[in-house]
SERO-4910 file (N, C-alpha, C, O; in steps of 0.05 Angstrom, whole numbers):
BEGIN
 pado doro    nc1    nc2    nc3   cac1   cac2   cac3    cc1    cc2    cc3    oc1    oc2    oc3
  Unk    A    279    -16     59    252     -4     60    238    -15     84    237    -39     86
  Unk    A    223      1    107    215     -3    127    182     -8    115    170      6     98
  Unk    A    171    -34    130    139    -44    129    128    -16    152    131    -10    176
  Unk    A    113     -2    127     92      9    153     81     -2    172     78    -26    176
  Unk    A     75     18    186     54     -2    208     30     23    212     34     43    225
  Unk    A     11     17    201    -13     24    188    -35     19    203    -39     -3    212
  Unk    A    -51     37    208    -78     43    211    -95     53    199    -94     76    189
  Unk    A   -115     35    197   -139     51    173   -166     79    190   -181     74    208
  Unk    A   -164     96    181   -180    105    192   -209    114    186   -210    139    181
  Unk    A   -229    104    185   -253    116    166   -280    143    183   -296    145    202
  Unk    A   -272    154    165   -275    185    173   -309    192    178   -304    208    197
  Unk    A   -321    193    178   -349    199    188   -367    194    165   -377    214    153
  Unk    A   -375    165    156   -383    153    135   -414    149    157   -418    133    175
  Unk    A   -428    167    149   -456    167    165   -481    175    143   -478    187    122
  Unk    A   -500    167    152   -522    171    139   -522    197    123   -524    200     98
  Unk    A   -518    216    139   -516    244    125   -512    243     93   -528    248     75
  Unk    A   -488    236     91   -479    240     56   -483    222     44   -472    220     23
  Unk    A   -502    200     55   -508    183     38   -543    185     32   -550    183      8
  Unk    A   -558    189     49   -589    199     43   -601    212     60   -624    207     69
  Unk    A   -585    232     69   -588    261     79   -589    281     74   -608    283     59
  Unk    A   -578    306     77   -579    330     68   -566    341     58   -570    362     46
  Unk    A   -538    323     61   -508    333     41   -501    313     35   -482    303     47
  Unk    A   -515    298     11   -503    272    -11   -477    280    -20   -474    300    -33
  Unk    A   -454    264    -12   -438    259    -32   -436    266    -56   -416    251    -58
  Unk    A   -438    278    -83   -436    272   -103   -416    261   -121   -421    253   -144
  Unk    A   -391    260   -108   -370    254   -134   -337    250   -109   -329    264    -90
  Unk    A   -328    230   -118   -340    195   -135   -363    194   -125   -373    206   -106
  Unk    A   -377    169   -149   -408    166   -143   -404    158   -111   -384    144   -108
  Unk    A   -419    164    -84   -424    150    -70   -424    123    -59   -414    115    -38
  Unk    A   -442    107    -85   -438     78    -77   -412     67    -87   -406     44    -81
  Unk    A   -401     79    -98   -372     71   -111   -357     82    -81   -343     65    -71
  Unk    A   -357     95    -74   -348     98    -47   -343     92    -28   -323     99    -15
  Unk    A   -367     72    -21   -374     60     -1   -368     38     -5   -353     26     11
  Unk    A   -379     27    -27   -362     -6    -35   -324      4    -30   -312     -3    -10
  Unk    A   -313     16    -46   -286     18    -40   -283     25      2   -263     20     15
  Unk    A   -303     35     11   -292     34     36   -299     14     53   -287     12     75
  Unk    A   -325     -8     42   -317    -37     53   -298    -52     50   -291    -69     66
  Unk    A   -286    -48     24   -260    -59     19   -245    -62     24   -232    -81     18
  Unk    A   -236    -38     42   -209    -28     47   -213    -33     82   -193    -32     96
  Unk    A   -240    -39     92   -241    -46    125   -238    -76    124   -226    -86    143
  Unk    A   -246    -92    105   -243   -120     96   -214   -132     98   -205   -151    110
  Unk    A   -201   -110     79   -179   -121     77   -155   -110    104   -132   -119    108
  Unk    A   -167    -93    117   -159    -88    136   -155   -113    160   -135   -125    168
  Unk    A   -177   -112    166   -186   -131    184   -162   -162    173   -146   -170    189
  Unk    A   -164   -173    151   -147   -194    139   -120   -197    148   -107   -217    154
  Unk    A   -112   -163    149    -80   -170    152    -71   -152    176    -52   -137    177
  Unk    A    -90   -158    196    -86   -146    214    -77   -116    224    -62   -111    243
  Unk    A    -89   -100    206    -87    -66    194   -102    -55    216   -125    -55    209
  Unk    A   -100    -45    243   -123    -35    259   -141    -14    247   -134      8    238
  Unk    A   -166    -25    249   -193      3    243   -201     13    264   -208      2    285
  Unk    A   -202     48    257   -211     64    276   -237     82    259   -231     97    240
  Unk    A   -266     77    268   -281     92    257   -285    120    277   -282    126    300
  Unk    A   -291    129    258   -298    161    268   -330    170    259   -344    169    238
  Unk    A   -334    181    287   -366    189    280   -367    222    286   -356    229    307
  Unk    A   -378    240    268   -379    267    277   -412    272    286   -431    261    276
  Unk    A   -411    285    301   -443    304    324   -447    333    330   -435    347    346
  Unk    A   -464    337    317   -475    365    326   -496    368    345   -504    345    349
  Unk    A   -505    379    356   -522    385    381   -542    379    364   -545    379    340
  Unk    A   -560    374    388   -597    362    381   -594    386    366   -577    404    369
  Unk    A   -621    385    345   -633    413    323   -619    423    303   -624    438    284
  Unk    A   -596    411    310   -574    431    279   -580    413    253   -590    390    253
  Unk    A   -574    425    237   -584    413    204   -570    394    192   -573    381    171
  Unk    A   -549    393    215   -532    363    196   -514    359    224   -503    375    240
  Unk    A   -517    328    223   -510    313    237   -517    314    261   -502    309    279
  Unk    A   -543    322    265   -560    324    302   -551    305    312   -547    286    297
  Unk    A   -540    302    350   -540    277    351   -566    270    360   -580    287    372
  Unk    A   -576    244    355   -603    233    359   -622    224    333   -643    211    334
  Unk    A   -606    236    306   -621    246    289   -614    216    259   -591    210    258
  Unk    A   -631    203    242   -627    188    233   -591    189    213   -571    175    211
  Unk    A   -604    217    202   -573    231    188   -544    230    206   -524    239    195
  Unk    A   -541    223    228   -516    227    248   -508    194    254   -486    189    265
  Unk    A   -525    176    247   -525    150    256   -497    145    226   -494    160    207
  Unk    A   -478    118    233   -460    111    220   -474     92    197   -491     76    206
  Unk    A   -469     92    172   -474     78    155   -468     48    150   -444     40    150
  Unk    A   -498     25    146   -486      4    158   -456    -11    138   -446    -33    142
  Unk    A   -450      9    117   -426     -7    112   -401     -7    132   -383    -24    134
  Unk    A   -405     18    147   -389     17    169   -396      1    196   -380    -11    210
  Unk    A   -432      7    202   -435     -4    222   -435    -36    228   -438    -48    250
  Unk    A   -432    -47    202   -435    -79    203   -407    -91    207   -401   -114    211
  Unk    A   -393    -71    206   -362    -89    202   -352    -78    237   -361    -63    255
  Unk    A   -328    -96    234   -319    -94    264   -291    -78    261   -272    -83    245
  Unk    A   -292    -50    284   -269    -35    294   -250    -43    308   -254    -65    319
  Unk    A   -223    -28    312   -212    -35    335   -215      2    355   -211      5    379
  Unk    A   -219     11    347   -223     30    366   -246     57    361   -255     50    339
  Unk    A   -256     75    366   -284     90    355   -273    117    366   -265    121    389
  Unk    A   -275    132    348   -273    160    355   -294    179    348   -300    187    326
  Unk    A   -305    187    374   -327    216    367   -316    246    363   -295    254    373
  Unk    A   -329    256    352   -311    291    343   -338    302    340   -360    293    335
  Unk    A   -325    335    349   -348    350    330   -335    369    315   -349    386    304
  Unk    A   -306    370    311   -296    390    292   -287    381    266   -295    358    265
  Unk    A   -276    387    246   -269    382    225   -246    346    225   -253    325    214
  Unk    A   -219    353    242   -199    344    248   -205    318    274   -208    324    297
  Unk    A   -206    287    262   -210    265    287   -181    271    311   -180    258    332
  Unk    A   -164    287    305   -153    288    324   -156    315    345   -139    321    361
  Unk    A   -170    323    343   -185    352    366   -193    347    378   -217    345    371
  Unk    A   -189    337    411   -203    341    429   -214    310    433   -235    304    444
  Unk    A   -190    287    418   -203    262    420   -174    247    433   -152    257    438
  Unk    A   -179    228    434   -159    208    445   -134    192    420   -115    178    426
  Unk    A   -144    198    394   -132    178    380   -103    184    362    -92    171    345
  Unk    A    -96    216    377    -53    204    378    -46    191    403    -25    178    406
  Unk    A    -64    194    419    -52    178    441    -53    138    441    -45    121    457
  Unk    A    -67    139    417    -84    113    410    -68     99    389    -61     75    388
  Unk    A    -63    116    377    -43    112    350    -18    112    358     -6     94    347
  Unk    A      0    131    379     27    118    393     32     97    410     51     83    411
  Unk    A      7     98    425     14     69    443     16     42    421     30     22    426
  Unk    A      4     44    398     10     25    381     27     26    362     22     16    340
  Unk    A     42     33    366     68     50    339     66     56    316     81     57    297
  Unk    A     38     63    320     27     71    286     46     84    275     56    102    289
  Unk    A     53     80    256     75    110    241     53    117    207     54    137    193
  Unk    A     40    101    205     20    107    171    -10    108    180    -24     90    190
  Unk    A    -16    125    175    -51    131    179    -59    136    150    -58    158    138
  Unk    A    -70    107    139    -93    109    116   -119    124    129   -130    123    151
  Unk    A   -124    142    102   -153    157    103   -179    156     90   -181    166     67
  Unk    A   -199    145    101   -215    143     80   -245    154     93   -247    153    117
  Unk    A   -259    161     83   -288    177     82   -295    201     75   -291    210     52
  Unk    A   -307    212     93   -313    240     81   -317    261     99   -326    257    121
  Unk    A   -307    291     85   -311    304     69   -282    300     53   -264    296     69
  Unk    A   -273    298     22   -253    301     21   -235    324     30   -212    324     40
  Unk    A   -253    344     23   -244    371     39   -236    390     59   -222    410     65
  Unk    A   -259    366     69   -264    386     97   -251    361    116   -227    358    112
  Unk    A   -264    345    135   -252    325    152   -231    306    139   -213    303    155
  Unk    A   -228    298    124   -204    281    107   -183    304    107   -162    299    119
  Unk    A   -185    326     97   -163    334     95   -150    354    127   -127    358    133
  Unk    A   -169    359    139   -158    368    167   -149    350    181   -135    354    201
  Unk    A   -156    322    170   -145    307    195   -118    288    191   -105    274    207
  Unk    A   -114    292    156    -88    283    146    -68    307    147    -44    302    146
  Unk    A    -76    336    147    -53    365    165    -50    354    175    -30    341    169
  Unk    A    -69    345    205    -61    343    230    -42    323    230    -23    331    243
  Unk    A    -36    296    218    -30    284    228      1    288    214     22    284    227
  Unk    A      1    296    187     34    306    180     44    326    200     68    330    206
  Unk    A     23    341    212     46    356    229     46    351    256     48    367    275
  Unk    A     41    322    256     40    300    290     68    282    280     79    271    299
  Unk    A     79    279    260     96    265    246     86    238    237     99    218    239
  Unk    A     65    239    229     52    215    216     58    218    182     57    239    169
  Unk    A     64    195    175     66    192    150     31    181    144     20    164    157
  Unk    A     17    196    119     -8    189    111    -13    182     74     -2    187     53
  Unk    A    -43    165     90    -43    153     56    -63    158     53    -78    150     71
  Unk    A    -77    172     33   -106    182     28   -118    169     -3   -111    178    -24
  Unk    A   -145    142      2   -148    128    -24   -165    142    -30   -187    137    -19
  Unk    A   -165    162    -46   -187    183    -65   -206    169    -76   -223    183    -86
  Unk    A   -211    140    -80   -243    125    -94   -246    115    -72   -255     93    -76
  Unk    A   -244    120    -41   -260    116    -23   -273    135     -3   -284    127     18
  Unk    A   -272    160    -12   -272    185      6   -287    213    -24   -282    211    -48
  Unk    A   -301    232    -15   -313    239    -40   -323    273    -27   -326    282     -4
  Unk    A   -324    281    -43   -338    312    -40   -369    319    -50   -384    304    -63
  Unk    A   -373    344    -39   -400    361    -52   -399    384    -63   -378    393    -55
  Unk    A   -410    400    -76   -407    416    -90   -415    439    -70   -435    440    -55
  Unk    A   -398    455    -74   -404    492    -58   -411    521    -80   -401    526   -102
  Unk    A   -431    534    -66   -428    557    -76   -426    574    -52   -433    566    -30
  Unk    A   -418    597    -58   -417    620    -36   -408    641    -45   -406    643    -69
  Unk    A   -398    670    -26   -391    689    -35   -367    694    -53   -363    713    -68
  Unk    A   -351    670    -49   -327    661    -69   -323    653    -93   -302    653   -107
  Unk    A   -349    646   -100   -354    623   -123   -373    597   -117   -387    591    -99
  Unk    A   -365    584   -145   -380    553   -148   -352    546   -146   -332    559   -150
  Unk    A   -356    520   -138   -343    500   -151   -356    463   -149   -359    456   -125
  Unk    A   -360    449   -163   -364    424   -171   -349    408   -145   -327    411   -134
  Unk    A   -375    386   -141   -360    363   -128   -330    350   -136   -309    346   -124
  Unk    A   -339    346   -162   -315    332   -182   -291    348   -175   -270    339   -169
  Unk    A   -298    382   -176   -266    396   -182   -249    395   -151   -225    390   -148
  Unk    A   -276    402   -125   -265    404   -101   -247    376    -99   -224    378    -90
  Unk    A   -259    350   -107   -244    334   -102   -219    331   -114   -197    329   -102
  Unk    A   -222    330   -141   -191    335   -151   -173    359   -154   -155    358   -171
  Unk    A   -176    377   -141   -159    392   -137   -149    397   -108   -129    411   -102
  Unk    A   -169    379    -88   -156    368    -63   -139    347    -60   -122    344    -43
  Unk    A   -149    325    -83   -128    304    -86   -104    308    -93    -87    293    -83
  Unk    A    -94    329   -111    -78    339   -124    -62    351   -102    -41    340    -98
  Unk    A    -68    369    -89    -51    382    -74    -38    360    -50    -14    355    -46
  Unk    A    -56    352    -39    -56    325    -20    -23    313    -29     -3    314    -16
  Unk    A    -26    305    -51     -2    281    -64     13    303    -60     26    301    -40
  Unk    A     15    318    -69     42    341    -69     49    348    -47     63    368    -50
  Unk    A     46    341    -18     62    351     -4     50    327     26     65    316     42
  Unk    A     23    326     27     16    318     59      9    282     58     12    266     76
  Unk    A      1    278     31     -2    239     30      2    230      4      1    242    -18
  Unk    A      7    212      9      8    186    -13    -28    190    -28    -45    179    -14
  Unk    A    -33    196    -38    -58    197    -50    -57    167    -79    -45    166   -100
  Unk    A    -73    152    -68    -79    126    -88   -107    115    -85   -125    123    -70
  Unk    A   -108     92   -105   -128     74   -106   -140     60    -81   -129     62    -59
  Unk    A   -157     48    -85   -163     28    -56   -158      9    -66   -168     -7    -51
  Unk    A   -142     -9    -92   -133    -22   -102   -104    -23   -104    -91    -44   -103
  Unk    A    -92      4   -109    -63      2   -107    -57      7    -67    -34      6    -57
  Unk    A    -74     11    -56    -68      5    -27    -69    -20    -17    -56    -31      1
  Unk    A    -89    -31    -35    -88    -64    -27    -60    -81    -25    -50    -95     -8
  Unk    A    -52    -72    -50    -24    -86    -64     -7    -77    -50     15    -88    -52
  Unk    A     -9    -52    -30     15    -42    -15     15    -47      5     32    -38     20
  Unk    A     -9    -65     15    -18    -72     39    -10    -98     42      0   -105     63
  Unk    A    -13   -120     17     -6   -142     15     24   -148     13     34   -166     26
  Unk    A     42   -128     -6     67   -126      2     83   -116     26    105   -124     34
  Unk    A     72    -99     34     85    -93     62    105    -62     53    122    -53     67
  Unk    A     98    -54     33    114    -27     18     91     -5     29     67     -7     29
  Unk    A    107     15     36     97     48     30     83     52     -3     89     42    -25
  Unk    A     62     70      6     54     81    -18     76    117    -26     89    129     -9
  Unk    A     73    125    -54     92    144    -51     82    179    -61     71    192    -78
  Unk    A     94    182    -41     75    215    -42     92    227    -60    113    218    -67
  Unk    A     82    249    -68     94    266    -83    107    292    -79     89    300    -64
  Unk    A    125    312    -80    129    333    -69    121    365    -79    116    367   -103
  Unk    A    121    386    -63    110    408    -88    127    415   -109    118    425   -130
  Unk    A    159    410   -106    176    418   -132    163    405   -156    152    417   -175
  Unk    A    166    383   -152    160    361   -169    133    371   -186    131    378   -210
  Unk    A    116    371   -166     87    368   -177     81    395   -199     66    397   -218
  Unk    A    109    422   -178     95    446   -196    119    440   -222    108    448   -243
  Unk    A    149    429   -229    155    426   -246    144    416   -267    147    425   -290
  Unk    A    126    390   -258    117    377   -288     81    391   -297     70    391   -319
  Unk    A     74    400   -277     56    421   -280     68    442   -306     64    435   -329
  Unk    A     82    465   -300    103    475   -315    110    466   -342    104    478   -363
  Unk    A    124    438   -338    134    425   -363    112    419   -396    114    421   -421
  Unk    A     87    410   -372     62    407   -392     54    429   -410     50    432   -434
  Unk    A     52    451   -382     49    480   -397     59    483   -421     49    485   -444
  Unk    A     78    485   -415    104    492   -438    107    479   -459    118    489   -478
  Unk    A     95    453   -458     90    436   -482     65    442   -505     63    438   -529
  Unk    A     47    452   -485     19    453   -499     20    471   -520      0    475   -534
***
């Protein structure tokens, strides 16, 4: 069994979704944020490189102006120390930024994920990186969603996130704890993803039981 060699990445943990205009709702927030000092803590310990990521929209737009209190990084992020900073303005930290080139010069081969949107930037930027050949680990009690309505439907913070988590494990990351990452961090083991056979067999199996 090969020791990853791991990078944590924390995804655009900024004022915005914390007492802005698009709160977080589910996981609670501050349960969030404590799990994503945790996981930069324990980073930093065992020598895990952190890369924060900050997203910007042009002066005047409704979320994330840059200039604007809502676009500034949250000090659970801003108090702790990085090894490298990535700015974006699209969904995906790897568009139009420097950090596969950042992540091969250092032989990253595992990119932990943590912040937010679970949806939207967490999960474009853990595609991107399975189809860069990165193996990824996504800790779902450190990264969180909001609830949508639109011409589609509702759907719930709670559901967007677990039915992104869900799919996530089934094919593109290791989806775990920021506790069972610890322990995989401290042993030096891979976390273990799941595949879609699998996920839609015992899916299936349950069915069939009920």
């Amino acid at each position: 069994m090969t020791t990853p060699r791991r990078a944590l990445i924390v995804i655009d943990v900024q004022n915005e979704y914390v007492s802005g205009d698009l709160p977080i709702e589910y996981p609670e927030v501050q349960s969030s944020l404590a799990n994503i000092g945790r996981a930069m803590d324990a980073a930093r310990a065992t020598g895990v490189p952190v890369v924060v990521v900050q997203n910007f929209a042009p002066a005047g737009s409704p979320l994330f102006a840059r200039g604007s209190a809502g676009a500034e990084l949250h000090p659970v992020v801003s108090s702790r120390a990085h090894d490298h900073y990535v700015e974006k303005s699209l969904p995906s930290a790897f568009t139009d930024t420097d950090l596969a080139d950042w992540l091969a010069a250092r032989q990253i081969d595992t990119l932990t994920v943590t912040g937010y949107m679970t949806h939207n930037c967490d999960a474009s930027t853990i595609n991107h990186a399975v189809h860069s050949g990165l193996t990824v680990e996504f800790l779902h009690d450190a990264a969180g969603s909001v609830p949508y309505e639109n011409s589609a439907g509702f759907a719930s913070a709670e559901d967007i996130h677990r039915v992104f988590s869900v799919v996530l494990q089934s094919r593109f990351a290791a989806v775990a704890s920021t506790d069972a990452w610890l322990a995989a961090v401290a042993s030096g083991t891979p976390l273990e993803r799941g595949n879609i056979y699998a996920s839609n067999q015992k899916a299936r199996a349950a069915r069939a039981a009920a």
